[in-house]
Structures are given as structure tokens and as C-alpha cells.
DRENDO-1510 file (C-alpha; in Angstrom, 1 decimal, always signed):
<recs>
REC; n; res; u; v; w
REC; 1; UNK; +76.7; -9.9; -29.1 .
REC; 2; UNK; +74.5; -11.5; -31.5 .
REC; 3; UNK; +71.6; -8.7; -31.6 .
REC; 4; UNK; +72.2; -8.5; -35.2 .
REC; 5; UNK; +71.2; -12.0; -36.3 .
REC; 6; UNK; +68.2; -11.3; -33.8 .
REC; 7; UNK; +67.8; -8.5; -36.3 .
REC; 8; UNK; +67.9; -10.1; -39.0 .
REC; 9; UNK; +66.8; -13.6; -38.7 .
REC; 10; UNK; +63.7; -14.6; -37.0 .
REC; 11; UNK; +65.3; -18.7; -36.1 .
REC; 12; UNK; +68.3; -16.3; -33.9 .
REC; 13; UNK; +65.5; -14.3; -32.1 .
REC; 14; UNK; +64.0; -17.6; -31.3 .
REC; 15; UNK; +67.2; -19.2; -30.0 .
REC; 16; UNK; +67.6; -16.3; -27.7 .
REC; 17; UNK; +63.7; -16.5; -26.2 .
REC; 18; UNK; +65.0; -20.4; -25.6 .
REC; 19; UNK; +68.0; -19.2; -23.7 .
REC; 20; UNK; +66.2; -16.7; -21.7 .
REC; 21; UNK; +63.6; -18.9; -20.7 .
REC; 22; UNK; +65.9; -21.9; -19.7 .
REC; 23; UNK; +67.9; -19.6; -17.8 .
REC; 24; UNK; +65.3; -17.8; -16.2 .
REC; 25; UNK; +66.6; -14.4; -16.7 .
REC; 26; UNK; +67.6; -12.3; -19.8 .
REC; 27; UNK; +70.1; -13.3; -21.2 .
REC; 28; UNK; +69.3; -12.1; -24.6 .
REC; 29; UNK; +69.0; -8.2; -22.6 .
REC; 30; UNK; +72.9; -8.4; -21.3 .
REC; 31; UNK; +73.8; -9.4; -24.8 .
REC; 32; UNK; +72.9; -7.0; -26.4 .
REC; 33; UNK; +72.5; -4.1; -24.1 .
REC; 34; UNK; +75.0; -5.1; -21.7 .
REC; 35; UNK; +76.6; -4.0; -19.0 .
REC; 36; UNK; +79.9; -5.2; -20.2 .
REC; 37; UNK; +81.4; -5.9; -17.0 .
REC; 38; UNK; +78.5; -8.5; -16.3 .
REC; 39; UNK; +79.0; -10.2; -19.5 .
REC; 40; UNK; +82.4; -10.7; -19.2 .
REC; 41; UNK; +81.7; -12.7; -15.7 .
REC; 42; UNK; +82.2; -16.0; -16.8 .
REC; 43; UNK; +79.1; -17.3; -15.2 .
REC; 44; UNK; +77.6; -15.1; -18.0 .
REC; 45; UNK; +80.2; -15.3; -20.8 .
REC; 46; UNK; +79.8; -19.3; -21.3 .
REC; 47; UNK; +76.3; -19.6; -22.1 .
REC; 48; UNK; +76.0; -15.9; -23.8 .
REC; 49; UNK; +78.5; -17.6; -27.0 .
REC; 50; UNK; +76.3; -20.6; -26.5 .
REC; 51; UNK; +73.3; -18.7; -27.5 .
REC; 52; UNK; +75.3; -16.5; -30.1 .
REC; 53; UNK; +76.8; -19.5; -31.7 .
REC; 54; UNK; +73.2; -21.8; -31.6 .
REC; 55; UNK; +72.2; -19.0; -33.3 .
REC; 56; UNK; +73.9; -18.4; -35.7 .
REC; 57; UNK; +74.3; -22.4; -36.6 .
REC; 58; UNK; +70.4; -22.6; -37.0 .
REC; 59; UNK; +70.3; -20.0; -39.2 .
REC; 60; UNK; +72.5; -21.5; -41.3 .
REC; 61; UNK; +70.9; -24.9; -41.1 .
REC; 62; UNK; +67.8; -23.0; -42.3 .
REC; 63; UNK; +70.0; -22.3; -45.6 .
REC; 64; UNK; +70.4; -26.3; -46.1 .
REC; 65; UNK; +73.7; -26.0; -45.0 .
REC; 66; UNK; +74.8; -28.9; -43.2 .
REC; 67; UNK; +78.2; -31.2; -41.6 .
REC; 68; UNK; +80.3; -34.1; -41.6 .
REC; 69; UNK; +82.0; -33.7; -38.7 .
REC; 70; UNK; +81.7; -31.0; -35.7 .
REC; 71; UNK; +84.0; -29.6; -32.9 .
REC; 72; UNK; +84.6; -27.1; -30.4 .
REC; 73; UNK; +87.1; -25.0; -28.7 .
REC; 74; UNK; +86.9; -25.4; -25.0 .
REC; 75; UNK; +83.5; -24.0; -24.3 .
REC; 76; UNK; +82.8; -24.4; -28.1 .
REC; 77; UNK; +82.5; -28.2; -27.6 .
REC; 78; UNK; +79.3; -27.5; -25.9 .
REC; 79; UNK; +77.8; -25.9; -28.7 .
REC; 80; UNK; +79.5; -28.8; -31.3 .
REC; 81; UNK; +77.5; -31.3; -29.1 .
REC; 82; UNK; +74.2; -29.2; -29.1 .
REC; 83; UNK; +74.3; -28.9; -33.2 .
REC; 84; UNK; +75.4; -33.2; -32.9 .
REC; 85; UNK; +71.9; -33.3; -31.4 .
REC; 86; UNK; +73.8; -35.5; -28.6 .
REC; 87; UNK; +72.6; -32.6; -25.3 .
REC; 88; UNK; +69.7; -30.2; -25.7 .
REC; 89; UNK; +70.3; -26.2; -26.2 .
REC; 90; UNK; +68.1; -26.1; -22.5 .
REC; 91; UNK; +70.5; -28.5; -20.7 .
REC; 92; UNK; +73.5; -27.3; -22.7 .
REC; 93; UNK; +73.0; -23.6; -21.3 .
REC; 94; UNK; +72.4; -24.3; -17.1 .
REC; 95; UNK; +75.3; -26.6; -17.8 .
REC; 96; UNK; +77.8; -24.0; -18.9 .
REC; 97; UNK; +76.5; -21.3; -16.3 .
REC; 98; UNK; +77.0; -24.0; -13.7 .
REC; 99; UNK; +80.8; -24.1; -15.6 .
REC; 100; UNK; +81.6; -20.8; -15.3 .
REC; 101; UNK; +80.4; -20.3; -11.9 .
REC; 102; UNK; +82.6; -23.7; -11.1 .
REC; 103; UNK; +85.3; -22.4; -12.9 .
REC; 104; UNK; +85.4; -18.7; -11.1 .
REC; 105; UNK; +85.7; -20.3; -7.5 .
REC; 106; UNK; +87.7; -23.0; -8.5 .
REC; 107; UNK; +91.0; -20.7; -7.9 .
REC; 108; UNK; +90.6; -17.3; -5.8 .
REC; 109; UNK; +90.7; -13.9; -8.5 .
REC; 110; UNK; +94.4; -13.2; -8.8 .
REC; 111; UNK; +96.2; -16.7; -7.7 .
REC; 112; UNK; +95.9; -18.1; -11.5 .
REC; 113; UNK; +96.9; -16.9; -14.9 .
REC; 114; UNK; +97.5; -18.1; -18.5 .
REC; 115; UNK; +99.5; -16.7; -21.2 .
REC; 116; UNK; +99.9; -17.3; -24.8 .
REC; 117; UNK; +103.5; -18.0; -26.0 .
REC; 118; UNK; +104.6; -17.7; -30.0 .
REC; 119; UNK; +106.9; -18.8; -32.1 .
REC; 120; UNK; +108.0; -21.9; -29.7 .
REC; 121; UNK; +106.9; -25.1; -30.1 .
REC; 122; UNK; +104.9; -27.7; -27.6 .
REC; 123; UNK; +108.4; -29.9; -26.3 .
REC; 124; UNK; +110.6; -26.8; -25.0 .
REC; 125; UNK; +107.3; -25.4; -23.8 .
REC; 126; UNK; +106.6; -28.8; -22.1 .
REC; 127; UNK; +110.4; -28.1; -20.6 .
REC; 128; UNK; +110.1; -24.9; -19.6 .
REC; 129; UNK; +107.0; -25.7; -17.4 .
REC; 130; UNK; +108.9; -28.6; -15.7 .
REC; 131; UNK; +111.4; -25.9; -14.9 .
REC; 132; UNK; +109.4; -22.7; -13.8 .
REC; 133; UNK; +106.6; -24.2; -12.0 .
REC; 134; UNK; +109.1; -24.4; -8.7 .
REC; 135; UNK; +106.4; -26.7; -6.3 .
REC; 136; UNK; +103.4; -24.4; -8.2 .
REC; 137; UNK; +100.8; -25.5; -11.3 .
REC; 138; UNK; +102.0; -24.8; -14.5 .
REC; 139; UNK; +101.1; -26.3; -18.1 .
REC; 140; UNK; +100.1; -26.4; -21.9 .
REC; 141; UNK; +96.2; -25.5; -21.6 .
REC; 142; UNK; +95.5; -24.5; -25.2 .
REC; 143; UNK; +98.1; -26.5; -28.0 .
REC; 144; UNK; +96.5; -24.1; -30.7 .
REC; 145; UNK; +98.9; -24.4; -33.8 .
REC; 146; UNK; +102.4; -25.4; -34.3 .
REC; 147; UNK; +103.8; -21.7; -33.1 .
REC; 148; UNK; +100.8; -20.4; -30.6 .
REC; 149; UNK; +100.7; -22.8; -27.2 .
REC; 150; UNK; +98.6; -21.4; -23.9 .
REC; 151; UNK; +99.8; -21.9; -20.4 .
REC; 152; UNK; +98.0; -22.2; -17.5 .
REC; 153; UNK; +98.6; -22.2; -13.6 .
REC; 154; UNK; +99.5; -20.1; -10.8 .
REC; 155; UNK; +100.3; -16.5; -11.7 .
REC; 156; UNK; +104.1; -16.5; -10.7 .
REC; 157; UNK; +104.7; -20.0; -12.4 .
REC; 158; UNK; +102.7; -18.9; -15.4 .
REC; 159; UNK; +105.0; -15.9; -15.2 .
REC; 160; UNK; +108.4; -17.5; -14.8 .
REC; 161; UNK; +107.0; -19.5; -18.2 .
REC; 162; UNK; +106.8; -16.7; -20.3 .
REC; 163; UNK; +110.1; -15.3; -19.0 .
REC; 164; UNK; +112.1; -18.1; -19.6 .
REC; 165; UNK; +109.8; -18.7; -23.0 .
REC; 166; UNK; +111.3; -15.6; -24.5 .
REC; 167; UNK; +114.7; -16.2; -23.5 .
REC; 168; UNK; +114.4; -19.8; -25.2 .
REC; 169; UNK; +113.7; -17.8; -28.4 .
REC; 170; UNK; +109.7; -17.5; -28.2 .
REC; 171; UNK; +108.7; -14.2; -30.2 .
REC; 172; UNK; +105.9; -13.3; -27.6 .
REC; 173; UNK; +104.5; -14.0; -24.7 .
REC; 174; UNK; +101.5; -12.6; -23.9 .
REC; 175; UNK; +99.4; -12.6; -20.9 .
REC; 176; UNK; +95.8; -13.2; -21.2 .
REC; 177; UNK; +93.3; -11.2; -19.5 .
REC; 178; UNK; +91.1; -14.0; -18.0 .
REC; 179; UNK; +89.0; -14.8; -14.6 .
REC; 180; UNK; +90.4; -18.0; -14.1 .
REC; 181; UNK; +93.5; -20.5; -15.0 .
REC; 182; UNK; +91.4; -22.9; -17.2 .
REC; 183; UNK; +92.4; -26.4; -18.5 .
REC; 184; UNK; +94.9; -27.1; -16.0 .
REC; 185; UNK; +95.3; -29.1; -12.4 .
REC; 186; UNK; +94.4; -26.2; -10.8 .
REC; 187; UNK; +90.5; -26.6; -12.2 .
REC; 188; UNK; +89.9; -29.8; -10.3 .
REC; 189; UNK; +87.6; -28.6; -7.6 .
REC; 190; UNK; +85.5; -27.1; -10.8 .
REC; 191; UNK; +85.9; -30.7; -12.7 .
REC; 192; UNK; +84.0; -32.5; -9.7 .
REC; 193; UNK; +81.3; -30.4; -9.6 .
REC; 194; UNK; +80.8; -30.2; -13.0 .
REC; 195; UNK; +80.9; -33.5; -13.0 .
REC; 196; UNK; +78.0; -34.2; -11.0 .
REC; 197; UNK; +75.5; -32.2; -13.4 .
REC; 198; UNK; +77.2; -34.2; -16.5 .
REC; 199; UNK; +76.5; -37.2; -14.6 .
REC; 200; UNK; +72.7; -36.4; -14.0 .
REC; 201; UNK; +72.3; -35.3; -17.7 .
REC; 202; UNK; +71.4; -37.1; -20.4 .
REC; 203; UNK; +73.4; -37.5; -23.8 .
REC; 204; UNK; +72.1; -39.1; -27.0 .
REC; 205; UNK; +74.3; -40.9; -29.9 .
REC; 206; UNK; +75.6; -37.8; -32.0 .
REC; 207; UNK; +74.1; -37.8; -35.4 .
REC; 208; UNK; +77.3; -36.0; -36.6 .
REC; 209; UNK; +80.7; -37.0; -35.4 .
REC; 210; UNK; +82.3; -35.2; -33.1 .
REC; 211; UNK; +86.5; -34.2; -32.5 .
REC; 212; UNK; +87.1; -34.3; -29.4 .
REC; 213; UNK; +89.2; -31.5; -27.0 .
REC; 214; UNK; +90.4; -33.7; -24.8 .
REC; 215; UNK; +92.0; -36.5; -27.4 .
REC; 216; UNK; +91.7; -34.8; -30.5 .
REC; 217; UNK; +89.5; -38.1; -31.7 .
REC; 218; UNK; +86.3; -39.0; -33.2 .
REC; 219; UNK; +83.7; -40.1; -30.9 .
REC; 220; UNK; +80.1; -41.0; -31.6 .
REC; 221; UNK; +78.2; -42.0; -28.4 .
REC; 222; UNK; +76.7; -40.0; -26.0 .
REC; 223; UNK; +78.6; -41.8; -23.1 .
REC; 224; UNK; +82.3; -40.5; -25.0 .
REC; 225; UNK; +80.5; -36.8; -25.3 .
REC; 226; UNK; +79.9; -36.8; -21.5 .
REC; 227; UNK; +83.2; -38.2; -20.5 .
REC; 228; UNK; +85.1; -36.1; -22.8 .
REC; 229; UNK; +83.5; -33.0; -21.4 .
REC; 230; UNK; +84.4; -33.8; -17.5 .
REC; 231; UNK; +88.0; -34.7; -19.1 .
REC; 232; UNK; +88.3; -31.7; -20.5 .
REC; 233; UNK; +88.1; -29.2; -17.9 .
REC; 234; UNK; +91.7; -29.7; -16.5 .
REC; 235; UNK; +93.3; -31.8; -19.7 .
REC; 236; UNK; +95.0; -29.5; -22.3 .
REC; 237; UNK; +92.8; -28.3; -25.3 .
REC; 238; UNK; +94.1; -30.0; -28.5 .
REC; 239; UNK; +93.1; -27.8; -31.3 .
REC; 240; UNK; +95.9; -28.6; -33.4 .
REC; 241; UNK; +95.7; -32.0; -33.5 .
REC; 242; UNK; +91.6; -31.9; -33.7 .
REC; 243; UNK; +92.1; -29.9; -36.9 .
REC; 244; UNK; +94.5; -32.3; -38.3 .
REC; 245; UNK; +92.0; -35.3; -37.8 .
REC; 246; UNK; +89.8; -33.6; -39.7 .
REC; 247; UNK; +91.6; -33.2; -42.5 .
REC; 248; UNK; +92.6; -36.5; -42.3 .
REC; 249; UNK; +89.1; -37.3; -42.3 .
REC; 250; UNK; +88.9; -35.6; -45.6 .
REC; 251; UNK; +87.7; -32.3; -44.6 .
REC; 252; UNK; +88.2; -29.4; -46.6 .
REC; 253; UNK; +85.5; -26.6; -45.8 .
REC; 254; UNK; +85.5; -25.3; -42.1 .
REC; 255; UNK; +82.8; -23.1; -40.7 .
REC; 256; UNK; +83.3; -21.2; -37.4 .
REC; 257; UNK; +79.5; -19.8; -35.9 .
REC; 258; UNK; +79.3; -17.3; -33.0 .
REC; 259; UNK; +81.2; -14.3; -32.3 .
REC; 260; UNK; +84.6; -13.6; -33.6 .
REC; 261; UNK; +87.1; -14.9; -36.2 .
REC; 262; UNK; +89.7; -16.5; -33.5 .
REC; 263; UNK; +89.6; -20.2; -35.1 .
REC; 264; UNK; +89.3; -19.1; -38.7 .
REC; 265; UNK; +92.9; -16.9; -37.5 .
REC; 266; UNK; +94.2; -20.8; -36.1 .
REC; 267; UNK; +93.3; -22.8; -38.9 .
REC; 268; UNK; +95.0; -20.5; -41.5 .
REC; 269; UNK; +98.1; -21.0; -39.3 .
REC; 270; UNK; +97.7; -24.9; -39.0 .
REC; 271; UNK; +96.5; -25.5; -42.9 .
REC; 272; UNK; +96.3; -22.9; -45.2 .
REC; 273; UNK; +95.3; -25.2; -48.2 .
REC; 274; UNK; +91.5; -25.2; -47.0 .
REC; 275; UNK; +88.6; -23.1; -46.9 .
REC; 276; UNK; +87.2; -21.6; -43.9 .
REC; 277; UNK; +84.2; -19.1; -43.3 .
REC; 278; UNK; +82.9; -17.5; -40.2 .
REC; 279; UNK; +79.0; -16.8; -39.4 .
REC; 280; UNK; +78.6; -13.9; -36.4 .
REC; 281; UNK; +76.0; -11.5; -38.6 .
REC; 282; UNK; +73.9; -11.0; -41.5 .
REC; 283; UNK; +76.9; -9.6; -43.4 .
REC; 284; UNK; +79.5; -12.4; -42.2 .
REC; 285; UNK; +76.4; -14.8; -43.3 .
REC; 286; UNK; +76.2; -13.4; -46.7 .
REC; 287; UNK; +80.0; -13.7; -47.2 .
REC; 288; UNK; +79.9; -17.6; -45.7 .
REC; 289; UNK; +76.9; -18.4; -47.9 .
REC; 290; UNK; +78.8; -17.2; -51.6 .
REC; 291; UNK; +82.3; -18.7; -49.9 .
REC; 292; UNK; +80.6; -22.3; -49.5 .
REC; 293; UNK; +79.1; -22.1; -52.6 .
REC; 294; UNK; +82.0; -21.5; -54.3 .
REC; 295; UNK; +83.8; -24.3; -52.5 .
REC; 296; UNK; +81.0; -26.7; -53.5 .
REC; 297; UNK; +81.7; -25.5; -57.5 .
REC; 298; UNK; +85.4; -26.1; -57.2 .
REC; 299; UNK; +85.1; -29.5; -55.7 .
REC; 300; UNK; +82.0; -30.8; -58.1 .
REC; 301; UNK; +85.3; -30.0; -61.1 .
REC; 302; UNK; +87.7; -31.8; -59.5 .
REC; 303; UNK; +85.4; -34.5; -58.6 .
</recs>
């Protein structure tokens, strides 16, 4: 994760010296050598894609690529506010540590769970819950696009969800291999402590506009940054709706940085009539660069 762009460009290498040295252990080491099974603890998960997706943002800002607007995914809202200029990369990455290890204890290993369900939309999901959670937690954690919803909550509500999902005519449900139930009630305990650090840390005015998670809104101020982050640990991630603002905004060029393709895949289901690139590696950066480029031709003609 991310040793290529260390490879390649010498404003990633530098990102990943920060991280090490704000975190006071290698983090750049388990990235790229592993072992896998201590990246994947959460604890190290959150601020490794911080780091990868810094990373890859500066060295695209080094390429005089720059934003109107910025958000994140969940964790990804982190890195959205870091690139605002609203919380330093430092502060950013003990912050999501801290989250991850709130996260992880929130809910003992095996009482939570979260599932992806297709091809239904948000109301009858919204119903089912009310009906399978039975006295337990269940709900919408992730409203990704019109026809893929997450679920979060105890494992046999989440459960009785996806059952009663598919019988309701969903075309999948899926269970997610994940440490912990995020984005629902359940992640209270983890919301208080987090909030404590948010509260001791300080958060400028953004100079770029940021969509929020937890309202799918525009927000400017360093205060709305803070208090949308606390929000969103238990509140329901509104992707769909965040991309929809934007477009409303008048976006029409998306750029996803850090690893993987995931929201590039979401935004092609939400709106297909704009353009979106991805930046993990040299090669993806390559492909981004003559992508945007285009893009900038076709809308200097209509212009």
C-alpha cells in the first residue's frame, strides 16, 4: 500500500517520513512490507489510507492540479479535511489511530456486523430494520447509491436484515468482513472518546468546501468540520446524497486518491454522465493526468 508512489515520487516518500514520525513508529514499514494481519487492525488500517491517500493528493497537487469542492467516505473525510487545510496531516493521523482503536473496543470481536444489501432501496431497508432488529441495533450505515445500502448492528439483527432483504426482492446481500459494526448506535462509547481528542484539536476555516458525511452539505468552518466528524461516527454515511450536492454544485470531474477504485465503482452507479479518475500509483497517475486533461478540452468547447 502506497510503496509505489514512494517509488516513484519523492512528495509520497515525504508524506510517509511525516506519518512515521507523528506516529512514532513505522508506519511506512507495515505498508509496504506488512504483515497483513497487522495492517488490517483497524488501529493500523485508518491512518495507513491516510498516509496512502495524502500521498497520493500531494503528488498531484505538485502537477497543478487542484479542487472546488472535497469529501470523504467515512475515514476518507479525514483526509478531505487534511487536503481543505482545515486539521494538520500530524493531528489528522493520531486522530484516526485513536479512531480505530475507539472503534475496535467500542463492541466486543464477534457481537457486531454489517452487510451490504443490492438491488433494494433505502425505505423498505429502513422497514426491514424496524422489523429484524427484535430489542437489538440494527440500521443504514453506508446509503452508497440508489441500489447498494450497508447495515450495521448486532450480528443476528444484521443477519435477520439480509434474510428478510432477499426475500423482499434485494438481489444480494452480502456480509462484510469487518472488525467492528461502524456508523451505527452501537459506536457510541467510540463517539465519546473520540470526541474528547476532536474537542482538544484545533480546526481552521477550509480553504476548499467540504460535503459533509453526516448531512451530505457544504460546510466551511472549522467548528462544522469538527462537529461533523464526532456526528459521524454513529450517523449513517450519506454518499449518495453527498455526490448529488456536488453535482448540484456544478461538479463534473471527480478524483478519488488512495488505494483502490471503490468510489469511482459508486459514482458510476449514482451518475454516469461525469468523469471520474482514481490516483493509487504512478500508472493510475499517468491515466488521471491525460483523463483530466481531456476533461478540461471538452469543457473549454462547450464553454
Amino acid at each position: 500500500m502506497g510503496l509505489d508512489l514512494c517509488q516513484n515520487f519523492p512528495v509520497a516518500r515525504q508524506t510517509f517520513e511525516e506519518a512515521d514520525a507523528a506516529l512514532g513508529f513505522s508506519l511506512s514499514k507495515l505498508c509496504f512490507e506488512g504483515p497483513a494481519e497487522d495492517l488490517q487492525l483497524t488501529a493500523n488500517t485508518q491512518p495507513a489510507i491516510l498516509a496512502c491517500s495524502m500521498a497520493a493528493y500531494r503528488v498531484l497537487a505538485e502537477r497543478g492540479i487542484a479542487y472546488t469542492y472535497v469529501a470523504g467516505h467515512s475515514l476518507g473525510e479525514y483526509s478531505a479535511l487534511v487536503a481543505a487545510g482545515s486539521l494538520p496531516f500530524a493531528d489528522a493521523l493520531g486522530i484516526v489511530r485513536h479512531r480505530g482503536l475507539y472503534m475496535q473496543e467500542a463492541v466486543p470481536v464477534g457481537a457486531g456486523a454489517m452487510a451490504a444489501l443490492l438491488g433494494i432501496g433505502i425505505e423498505k431497508i429502513e422497514e426491514i430494520c424496524r422489523a429484524a432488529a427484535q430489542g437489538e441495533v440494527v440500521s443504514p450505515a453506508n446509503i452508497n447509491t440508489p441500489e447498494q445500502i450497508v447495515v450495521a448492528g448486532h450480528a443476528g439483527a444484521v443477519k435477520r436484515v439480509m434474510e428478510q432483504a432477499l426475500a423482499a426482492g434485494a438481489k444480494r446481500a452480502v456480509p462484510l468482513a469487518v472488525s467492528a459494526p461502524f456508523h451505527c448506535s452501537l459506536m457510541r462509547p467510540a463517539q465519546e472518546r473520540l470526541e474528547k481528542d476532536l474537542r482538544q484539536t484545533t480546526f481552521a476555516p477550509l480553504h476548499i468546501p467540504l460535503v459533509t458525511n453526516a448531512d451530505a452539505a457544504v460546510i466551511t468552518s472549522g467548528d462544522e468540520a469538527r462537529e461533523a466528524l464526532v456526528r459521524q461516527v454513529t450517523l449513517p454515511v450519506r454518499w449518495e446524497e453527498s455526490m448529488h450536492e456536488l453535482i448540484e454544485q456544478g461538479a463534473t470531474t471527480f478524483v478519488e486518491v488512495g488505494p483502490g477504485r471503490v468510489l469511482s465503482g459508486l459514482l458510476r452507479q449514482i451518475e454516469r454522465s461525469v468523469h471520474c479518475v482514481n490516483v493509487e500509483d504512478a500508472k493510475s497517475l499517468e491515466t488521471a493526468l491525460e483523463r483530466l486533461a481531456q476533461a478540461q478540452g471538452e469543457s473549454a468547447e462547450t464553454s
